[in-house]
Backbone as JSON Lines, residues from 0, in Angstrom:
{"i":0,"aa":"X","n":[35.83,-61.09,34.23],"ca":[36.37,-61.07,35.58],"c":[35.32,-61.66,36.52]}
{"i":1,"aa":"X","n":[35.52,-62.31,37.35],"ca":[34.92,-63.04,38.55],"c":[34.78,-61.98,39.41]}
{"i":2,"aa":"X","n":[33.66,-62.56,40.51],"ca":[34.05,-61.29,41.5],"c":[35.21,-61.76,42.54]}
{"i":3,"aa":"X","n":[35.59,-59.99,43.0],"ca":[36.61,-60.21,43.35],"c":[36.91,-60.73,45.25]}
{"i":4,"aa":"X","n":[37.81,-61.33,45.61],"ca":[38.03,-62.26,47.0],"c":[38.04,-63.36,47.04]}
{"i":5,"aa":"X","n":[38.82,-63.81,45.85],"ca":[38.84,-65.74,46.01],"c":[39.66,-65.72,46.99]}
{"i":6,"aa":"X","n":[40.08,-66.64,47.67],"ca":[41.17,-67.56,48.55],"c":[42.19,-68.21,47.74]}
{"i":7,"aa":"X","n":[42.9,-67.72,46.53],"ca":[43.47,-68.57,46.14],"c":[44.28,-67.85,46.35]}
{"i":8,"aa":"X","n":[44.11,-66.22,46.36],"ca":[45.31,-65.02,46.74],"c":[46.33,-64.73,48.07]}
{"i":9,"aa":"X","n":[44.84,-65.49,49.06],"ca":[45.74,-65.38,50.38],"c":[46.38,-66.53,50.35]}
{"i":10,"aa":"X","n":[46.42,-68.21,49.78],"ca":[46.51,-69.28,50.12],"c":[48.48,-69.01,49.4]}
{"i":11,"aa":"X","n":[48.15,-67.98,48.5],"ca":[49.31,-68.31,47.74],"c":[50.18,-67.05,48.27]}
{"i":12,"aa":"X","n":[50.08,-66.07,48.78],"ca":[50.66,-64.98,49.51],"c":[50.88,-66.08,51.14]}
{"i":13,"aa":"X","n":[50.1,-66.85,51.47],"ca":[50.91,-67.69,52.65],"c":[52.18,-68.36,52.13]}
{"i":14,"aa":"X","n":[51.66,-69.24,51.35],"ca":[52.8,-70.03,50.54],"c":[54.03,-69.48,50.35]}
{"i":15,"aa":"X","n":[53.98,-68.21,49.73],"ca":[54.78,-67.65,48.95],"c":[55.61,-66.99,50.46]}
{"i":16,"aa":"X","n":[54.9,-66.03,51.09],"ca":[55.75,-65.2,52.33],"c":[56.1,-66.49,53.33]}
{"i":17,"aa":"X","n":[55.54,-67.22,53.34],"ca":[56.16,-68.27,54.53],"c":[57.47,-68.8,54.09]}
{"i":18,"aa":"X","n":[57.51,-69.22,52.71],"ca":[58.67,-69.79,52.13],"c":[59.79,-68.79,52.15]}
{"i":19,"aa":"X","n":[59.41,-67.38,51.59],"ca":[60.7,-66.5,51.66],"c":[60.78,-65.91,53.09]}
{"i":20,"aa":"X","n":[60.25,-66.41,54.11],"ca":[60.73,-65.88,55.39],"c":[61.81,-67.25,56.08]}
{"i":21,"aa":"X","n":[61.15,-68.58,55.79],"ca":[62.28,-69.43,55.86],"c":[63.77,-69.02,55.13]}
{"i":22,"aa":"X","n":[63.65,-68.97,54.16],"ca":[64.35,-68.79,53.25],"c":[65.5,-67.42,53.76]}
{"i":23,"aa":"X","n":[64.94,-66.53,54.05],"ca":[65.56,-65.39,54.57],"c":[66.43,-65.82,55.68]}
{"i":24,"aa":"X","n":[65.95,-66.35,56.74],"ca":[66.58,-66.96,58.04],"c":[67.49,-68.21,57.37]}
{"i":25,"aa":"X","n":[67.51,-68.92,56.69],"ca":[68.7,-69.7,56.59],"c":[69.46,-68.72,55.58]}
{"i":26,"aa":"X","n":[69.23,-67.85,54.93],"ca":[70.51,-66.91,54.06],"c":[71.4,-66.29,55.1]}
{"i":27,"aa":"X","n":[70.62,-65.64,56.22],"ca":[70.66,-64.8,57.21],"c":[72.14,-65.48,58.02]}
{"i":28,"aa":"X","n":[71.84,-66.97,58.13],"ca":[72.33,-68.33,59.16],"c":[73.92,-68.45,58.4]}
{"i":29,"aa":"X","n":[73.4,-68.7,56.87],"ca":[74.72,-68.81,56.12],"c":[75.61,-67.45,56.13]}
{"i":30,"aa":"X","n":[74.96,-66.65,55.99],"ca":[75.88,-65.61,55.71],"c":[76.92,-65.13,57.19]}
{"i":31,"aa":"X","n":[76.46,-65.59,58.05],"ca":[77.08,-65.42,59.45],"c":[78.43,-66.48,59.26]}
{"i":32,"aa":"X","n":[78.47,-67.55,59.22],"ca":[78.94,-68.31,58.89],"c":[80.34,-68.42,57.93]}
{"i":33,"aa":"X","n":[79.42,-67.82,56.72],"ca":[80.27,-66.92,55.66],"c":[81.51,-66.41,56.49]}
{"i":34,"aa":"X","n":[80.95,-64.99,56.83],"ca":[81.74,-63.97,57.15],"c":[82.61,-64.26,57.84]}
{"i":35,"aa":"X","n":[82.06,-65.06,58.93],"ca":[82.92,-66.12,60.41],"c":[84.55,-66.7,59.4]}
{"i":36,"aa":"X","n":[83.88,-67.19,58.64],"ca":[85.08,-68.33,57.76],"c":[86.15,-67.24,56.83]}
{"i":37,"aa":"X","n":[85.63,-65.83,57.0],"ca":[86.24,-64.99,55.79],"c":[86.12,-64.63,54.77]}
{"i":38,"aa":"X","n":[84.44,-64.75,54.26],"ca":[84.53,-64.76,52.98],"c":[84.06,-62.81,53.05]}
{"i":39,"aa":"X","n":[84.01,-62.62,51.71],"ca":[83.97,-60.76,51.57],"c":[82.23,-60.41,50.86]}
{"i":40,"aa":"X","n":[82.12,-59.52,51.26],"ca":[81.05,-59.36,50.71],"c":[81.13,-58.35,49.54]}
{"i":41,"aa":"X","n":[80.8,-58.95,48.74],"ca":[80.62,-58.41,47.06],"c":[79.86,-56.89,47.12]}
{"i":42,"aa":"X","n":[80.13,-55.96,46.5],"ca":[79.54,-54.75,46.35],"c":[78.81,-55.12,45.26]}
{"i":43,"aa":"X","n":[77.42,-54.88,45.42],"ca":[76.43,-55.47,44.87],"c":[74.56,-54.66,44.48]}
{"i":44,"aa":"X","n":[74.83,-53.69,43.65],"ca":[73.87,-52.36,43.65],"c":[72.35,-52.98,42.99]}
{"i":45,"aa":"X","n":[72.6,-54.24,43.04],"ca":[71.43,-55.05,42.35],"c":[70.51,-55.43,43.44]}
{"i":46,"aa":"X","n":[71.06,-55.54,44.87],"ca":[70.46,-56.32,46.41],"c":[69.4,-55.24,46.87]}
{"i":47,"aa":"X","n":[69.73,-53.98,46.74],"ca":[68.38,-53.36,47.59],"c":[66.95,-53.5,46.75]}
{"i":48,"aa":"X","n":[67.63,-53.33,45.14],"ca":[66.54,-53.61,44.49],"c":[65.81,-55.01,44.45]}
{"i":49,"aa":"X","n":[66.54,-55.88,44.69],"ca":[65.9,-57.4,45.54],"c":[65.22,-57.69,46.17]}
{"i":50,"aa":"X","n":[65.56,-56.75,47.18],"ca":[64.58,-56.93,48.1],"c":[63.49,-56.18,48.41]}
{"i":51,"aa":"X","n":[63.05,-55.25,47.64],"ca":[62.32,-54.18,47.62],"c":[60.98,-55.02,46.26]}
{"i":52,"aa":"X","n":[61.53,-55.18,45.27],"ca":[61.12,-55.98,44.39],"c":[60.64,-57.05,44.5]}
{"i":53,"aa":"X","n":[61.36,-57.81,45.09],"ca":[61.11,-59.53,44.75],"c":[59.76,-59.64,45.78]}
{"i":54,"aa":"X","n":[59.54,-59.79,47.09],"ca":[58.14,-59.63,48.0],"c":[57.2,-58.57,47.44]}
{"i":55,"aa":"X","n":[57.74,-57.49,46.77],"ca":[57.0,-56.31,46.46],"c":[56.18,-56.91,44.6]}
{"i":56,"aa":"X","n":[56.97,-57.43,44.34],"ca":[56.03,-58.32,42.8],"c":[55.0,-59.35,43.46]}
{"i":57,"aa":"X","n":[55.21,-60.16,44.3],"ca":[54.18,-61.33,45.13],"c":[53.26,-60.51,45.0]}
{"i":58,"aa":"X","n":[53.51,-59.43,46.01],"ca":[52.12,-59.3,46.41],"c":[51.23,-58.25,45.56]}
{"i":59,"aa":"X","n":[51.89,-57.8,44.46],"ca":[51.22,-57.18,43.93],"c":[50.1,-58.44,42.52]}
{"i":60,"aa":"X","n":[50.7,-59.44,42.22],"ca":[50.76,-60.46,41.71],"c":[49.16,-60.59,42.03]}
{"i":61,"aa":"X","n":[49.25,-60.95,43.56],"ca":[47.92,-61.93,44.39],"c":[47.18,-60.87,44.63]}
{"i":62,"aa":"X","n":[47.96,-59.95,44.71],"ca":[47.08,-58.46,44.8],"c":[45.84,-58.7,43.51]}
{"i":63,"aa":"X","n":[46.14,-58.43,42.26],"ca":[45.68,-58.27,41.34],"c":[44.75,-59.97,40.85]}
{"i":64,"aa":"X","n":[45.39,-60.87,41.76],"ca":[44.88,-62.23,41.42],"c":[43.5,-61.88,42.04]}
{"i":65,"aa":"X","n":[43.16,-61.48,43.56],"ca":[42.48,-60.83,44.31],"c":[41.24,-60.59,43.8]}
{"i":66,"aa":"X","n":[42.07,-59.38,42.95],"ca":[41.14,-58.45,42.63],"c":[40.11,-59.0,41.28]}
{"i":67,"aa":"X","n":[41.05,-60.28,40.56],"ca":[40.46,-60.71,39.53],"c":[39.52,-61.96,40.09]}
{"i":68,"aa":"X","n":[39.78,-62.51,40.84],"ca":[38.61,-63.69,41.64],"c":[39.67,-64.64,41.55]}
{"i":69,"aa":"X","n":[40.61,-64.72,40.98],"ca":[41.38,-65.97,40.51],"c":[40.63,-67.62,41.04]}
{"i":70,"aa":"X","n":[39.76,-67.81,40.15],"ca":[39.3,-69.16,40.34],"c":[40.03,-70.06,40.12]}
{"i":71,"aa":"X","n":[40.03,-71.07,40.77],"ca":[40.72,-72.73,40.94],"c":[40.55,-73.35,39.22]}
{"i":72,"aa":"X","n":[41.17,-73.44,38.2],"ca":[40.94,-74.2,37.38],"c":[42.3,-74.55,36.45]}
{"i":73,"aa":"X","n":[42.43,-74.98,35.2],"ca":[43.49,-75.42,34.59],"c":[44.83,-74.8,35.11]}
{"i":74,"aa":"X","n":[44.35,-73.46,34.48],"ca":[45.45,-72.31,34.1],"c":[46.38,-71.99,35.5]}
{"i":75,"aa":"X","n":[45.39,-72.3,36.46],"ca":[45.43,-72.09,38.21],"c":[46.49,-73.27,38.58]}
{"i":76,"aa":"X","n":[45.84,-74.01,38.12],"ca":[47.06,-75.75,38.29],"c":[48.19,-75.54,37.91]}
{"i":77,"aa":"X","n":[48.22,-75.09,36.59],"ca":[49.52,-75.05,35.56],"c":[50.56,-74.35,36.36]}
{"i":78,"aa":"X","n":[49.86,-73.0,36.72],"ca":[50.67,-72.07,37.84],"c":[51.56,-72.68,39.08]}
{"i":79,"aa":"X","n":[50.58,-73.02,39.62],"ca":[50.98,-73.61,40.93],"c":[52.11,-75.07,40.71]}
{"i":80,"aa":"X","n":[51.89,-75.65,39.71],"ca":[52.97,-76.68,39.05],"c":[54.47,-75.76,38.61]}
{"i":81,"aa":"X","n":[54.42,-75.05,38.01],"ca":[55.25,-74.24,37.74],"c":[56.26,-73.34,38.59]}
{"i":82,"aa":"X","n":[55.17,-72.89,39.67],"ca":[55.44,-72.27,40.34],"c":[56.48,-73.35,41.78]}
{"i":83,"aa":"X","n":[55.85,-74.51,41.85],"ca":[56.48,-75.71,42.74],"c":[58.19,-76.24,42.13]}
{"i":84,"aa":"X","n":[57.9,-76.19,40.58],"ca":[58.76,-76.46,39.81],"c":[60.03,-75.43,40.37]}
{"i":85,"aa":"X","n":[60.02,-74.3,40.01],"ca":[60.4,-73.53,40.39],"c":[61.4,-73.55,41.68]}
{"i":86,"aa":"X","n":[60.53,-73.96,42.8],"ca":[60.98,-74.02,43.92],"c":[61.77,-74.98,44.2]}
{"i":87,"aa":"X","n":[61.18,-76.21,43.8],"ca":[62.66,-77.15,43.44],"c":[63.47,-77.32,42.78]}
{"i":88,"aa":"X","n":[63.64,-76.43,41.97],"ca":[64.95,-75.95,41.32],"c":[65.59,-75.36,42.33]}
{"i":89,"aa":"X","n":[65.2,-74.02,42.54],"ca":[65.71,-73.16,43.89],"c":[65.95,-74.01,44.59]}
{"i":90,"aa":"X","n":[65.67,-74.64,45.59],"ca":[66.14,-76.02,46.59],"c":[67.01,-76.88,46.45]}
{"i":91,"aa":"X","n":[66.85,-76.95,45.05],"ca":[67.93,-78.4,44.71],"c":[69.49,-77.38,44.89]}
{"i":92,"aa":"X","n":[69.59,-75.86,44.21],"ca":[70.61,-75.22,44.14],"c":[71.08,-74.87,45.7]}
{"i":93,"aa":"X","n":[70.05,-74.39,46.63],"ca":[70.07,-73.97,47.71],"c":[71.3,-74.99,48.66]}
{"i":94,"aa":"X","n":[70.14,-76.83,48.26],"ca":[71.25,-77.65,48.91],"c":[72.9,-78.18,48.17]}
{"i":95,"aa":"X","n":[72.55,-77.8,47.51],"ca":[73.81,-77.92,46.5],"c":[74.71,-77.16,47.03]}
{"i":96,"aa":"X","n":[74.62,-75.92,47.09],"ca":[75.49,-74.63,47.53],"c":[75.72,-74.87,49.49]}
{"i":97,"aa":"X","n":[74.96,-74.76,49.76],"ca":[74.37,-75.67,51.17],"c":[74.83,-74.31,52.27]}
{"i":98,"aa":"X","n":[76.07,-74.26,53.17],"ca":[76.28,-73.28,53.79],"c":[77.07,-71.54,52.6]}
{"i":99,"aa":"X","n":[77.36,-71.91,51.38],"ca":[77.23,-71.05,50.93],"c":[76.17,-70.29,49.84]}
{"i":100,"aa":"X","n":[75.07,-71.08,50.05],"ca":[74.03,-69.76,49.65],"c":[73.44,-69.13,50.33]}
{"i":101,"aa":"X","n":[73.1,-67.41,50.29],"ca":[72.99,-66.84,50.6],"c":[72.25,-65.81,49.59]}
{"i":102,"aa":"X","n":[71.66,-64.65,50.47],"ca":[70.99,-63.93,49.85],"c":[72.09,-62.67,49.02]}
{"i":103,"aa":"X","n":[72.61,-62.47,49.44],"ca":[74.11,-61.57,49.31],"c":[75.22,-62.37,48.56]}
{"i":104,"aa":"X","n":[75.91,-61.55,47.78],"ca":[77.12,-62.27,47.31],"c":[78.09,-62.32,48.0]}
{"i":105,"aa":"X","n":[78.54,-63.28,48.52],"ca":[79.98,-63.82,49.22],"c":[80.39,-64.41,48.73]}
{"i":106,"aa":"X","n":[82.45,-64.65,48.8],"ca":[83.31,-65.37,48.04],"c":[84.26,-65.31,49.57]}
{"i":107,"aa":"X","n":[83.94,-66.5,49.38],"ca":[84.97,-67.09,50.41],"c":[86.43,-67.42,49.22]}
{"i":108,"aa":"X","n":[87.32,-66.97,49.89],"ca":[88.86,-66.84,49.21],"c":[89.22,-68.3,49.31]}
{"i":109,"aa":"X","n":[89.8,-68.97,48.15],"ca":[90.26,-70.09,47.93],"c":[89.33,-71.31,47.59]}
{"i":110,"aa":"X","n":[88.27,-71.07,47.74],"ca":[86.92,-72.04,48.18],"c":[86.97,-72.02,46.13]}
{"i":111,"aa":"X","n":[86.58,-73.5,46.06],"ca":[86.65,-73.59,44.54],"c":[85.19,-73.08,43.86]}
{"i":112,"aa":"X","n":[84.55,-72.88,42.57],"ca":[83.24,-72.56,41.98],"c":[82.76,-74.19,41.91]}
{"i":113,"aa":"X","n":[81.34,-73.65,42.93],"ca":[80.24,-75.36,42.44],"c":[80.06,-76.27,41.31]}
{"i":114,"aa":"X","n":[80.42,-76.87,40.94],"ca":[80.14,-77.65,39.78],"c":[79.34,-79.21,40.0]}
{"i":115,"aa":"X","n":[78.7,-79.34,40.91],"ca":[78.38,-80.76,41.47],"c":[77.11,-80.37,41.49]}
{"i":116,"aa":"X","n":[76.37,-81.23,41.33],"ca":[74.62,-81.63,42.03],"c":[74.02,-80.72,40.73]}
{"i":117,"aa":"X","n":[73.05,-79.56,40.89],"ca":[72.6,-79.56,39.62],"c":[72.78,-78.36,39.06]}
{"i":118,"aa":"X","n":[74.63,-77.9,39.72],"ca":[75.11,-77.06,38.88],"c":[76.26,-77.54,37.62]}
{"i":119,"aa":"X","n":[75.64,-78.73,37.93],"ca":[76.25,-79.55,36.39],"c":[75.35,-78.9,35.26]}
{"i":120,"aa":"X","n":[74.45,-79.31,35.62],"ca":[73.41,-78.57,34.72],"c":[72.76,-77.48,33.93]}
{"i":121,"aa":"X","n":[72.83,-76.94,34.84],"ca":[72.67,-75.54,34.93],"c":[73.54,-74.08,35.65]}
{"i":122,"aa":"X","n":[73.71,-73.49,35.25],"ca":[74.98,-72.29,35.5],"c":[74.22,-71.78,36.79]}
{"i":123,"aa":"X","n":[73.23,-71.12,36.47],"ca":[72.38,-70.3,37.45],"c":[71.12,-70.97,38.28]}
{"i":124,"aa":"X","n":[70.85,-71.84,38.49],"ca":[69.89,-73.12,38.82],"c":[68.64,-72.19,40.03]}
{"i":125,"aa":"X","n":[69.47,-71.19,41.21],"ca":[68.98,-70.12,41.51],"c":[67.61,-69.27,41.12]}
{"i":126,"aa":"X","n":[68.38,-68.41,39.92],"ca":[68.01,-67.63,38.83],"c":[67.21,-68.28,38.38]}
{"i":127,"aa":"X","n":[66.72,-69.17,37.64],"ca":[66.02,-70.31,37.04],"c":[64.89,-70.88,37.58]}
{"i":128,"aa":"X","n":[65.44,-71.25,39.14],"ca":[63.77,-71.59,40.13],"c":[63.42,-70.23,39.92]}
{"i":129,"aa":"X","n":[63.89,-69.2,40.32],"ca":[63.03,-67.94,41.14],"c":[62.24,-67.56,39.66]}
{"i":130,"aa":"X","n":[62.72,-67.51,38.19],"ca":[62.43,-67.62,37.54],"c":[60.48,-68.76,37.16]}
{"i":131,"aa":"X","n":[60.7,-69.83,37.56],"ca":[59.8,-70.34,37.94],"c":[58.56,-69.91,38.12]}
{"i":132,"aa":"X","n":[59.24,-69.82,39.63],"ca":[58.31,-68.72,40.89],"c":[57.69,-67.97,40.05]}
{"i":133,"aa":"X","n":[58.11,-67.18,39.57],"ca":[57.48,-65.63,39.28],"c":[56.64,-66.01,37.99]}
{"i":134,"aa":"X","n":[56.74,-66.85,37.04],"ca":[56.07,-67.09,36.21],"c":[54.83,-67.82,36.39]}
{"i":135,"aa":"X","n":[55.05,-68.82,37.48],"ca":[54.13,-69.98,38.0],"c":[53.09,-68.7,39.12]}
{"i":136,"aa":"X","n":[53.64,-68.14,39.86],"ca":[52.16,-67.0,40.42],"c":[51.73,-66.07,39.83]}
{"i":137,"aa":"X","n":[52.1,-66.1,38.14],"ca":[51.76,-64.77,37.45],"c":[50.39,-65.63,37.12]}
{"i":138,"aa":"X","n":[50.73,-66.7,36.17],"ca":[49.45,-67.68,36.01],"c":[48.36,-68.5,37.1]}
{"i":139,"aa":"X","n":[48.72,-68.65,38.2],"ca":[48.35,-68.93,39.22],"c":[47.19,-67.94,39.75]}
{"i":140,"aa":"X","n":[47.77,-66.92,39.27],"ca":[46.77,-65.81,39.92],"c":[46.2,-65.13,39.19]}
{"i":141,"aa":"X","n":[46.43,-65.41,37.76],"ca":[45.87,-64.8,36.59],"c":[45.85,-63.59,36.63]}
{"i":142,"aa":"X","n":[46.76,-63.32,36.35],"ca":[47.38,-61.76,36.72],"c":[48.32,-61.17,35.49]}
{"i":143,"aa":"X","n":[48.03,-60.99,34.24],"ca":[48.61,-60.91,33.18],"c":[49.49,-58.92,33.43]}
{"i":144,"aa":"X","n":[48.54,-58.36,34.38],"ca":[49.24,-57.11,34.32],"c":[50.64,-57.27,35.13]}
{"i":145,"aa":"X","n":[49.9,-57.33,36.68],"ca":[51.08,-57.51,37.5],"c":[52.19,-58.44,36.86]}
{"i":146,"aa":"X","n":[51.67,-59.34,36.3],"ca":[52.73,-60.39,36.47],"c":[53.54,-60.1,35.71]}
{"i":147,"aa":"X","n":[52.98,-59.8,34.13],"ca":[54.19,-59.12,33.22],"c":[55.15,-58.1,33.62]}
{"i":148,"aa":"X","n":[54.54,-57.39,34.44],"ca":[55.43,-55.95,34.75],"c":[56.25,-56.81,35.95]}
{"i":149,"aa":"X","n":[56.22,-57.36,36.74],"ca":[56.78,-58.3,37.75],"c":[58.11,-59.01,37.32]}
{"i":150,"aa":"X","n":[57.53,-59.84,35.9],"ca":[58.55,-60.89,35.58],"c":[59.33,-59.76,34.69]}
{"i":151,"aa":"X","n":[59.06,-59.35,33.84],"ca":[60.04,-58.2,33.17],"c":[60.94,-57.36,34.17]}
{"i":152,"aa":"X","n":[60.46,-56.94,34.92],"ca":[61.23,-55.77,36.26],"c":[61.7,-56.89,36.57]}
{"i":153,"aa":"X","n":[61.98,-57.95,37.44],"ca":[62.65,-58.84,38.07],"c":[63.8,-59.63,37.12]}
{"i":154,"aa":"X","n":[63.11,-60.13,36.06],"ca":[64.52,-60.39,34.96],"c":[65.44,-59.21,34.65]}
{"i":155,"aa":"X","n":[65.14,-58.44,34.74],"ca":[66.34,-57.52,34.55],"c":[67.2,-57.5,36.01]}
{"i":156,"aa":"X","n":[66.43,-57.06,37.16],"ca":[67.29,-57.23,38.4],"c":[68.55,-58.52,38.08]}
{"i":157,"aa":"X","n":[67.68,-59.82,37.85],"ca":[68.2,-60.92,37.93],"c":[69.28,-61.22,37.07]}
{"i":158,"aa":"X","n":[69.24,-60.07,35.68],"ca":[70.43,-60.19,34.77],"c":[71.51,-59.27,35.34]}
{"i":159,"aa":"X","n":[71.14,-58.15,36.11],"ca":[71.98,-57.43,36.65],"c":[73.01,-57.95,37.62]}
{"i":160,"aa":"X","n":[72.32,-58.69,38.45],"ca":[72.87,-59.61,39.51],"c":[73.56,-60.6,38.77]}
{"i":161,"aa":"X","n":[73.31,-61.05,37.73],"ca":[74.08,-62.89,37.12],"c":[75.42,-61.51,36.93]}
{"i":162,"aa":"X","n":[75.23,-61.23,36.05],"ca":[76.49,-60.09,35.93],"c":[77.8,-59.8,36.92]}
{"i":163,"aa":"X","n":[76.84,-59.12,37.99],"ca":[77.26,-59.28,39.4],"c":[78.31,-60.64,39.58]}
{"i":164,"aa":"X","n":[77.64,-61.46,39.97],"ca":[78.12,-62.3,40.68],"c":[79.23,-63.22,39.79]}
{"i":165,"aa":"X","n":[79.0,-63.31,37.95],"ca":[79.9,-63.87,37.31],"c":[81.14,-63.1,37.62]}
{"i":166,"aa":"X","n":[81.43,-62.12,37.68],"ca":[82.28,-61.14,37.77],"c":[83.07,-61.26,39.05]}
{"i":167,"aa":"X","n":[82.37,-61.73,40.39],"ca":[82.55,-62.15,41.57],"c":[83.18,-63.48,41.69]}
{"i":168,"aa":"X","n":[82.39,-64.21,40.98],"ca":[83.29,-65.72,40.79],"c":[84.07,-66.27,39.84]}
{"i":169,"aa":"X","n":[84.51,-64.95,38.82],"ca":[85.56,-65.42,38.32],"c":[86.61,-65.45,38.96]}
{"i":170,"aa":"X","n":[86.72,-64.76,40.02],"ca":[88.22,-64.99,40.97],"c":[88.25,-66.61,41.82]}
{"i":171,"aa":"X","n":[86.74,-67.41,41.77],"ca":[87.0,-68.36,42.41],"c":[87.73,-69.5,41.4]}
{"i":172,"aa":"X","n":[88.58,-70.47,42.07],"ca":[89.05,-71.59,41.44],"c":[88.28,-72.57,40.34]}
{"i":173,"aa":"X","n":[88.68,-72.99,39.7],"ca":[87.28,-74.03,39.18],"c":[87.81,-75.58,39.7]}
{"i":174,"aa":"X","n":[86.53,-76.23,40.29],"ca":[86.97,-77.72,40.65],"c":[87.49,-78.69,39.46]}
């Protein structure tokens, strides 16, 4: 272990909380929108644990990166590649979905299921960046405790939720 107070913990707890506070405010934007147009909101016992979790793994993550010195080198790169990766996955789905993604499940009635841009590809494209994410700051921060207990606790949320929401959009049309 290095000693502990690198800068790579706060650099990546900026990164990381700046992005999911954007991120929050355009879910926030869509979901108004949503509701405006009619869509319903999904009963959904997977969301508090979301959000309690998902910021609450970061920082325990950089917490522990922190505490380990997390120095700048390969393993640090790989992360942060991964972790970017990640995010443009998430993004590419985000604009794909465009005024209907959101942090919450909504189904706007009649509105057909996405199949364009790079949910050709991929079913959950979402699931998959955030997936990313969480793997890319486990290594990033060299954080083998947090991060395991992080990415394990969060894949399960995240299978709970795919569940969720398949179940939600099987009532939508297919294009």
């Amino acid at each position: 272990m290095t000693e502990p107070g690198s800068l790579q913990p706060l650099l990546a707890l900026l990164v990381v909380f700046g992005t999911m506070g954007l991120e929050a405010l355009r879910s926030a934007a869509n979901e108004r929108r949503l509701l405006d147009q009619g869509a319903r909101v999904v009963p959904d016992a997977s969301y508090p644990w979301m959000q309690v979790a998902y910021p609450a793994g970061f920082l325990g993550v950089c917490l522990e990166g922190w505490w380990r010195g997390a120095p700048w080198d390969t393993v640090g790169a790989l992360g942060v590649a991964i972790f970017l990766l990640g995010k443009a996955i998430k993004y590419a789905a985000i604009l794909t979905l465009g005024v209907r993604w959101s942090f919450r499940v909504l189904v706007l009635p009649g509105a057909p299921l996405v199949t364009r841009g790079i949910y050709r590809l991929i079913r959950h494209p979402n699931y998959v960046g955030v997936a990313g994410e969480v793997i890319g700051i486990a290594l990033w921060m060299r954080a083998p405790n947090t991060g395991t207990l992080f990415g394990v606790m969060f894949g399960l949320i995240l299978l709970w939720r795919i569940r969720i929401e398949e179940r939600a959009l099987g009532l939508a049309p297919r294009a």
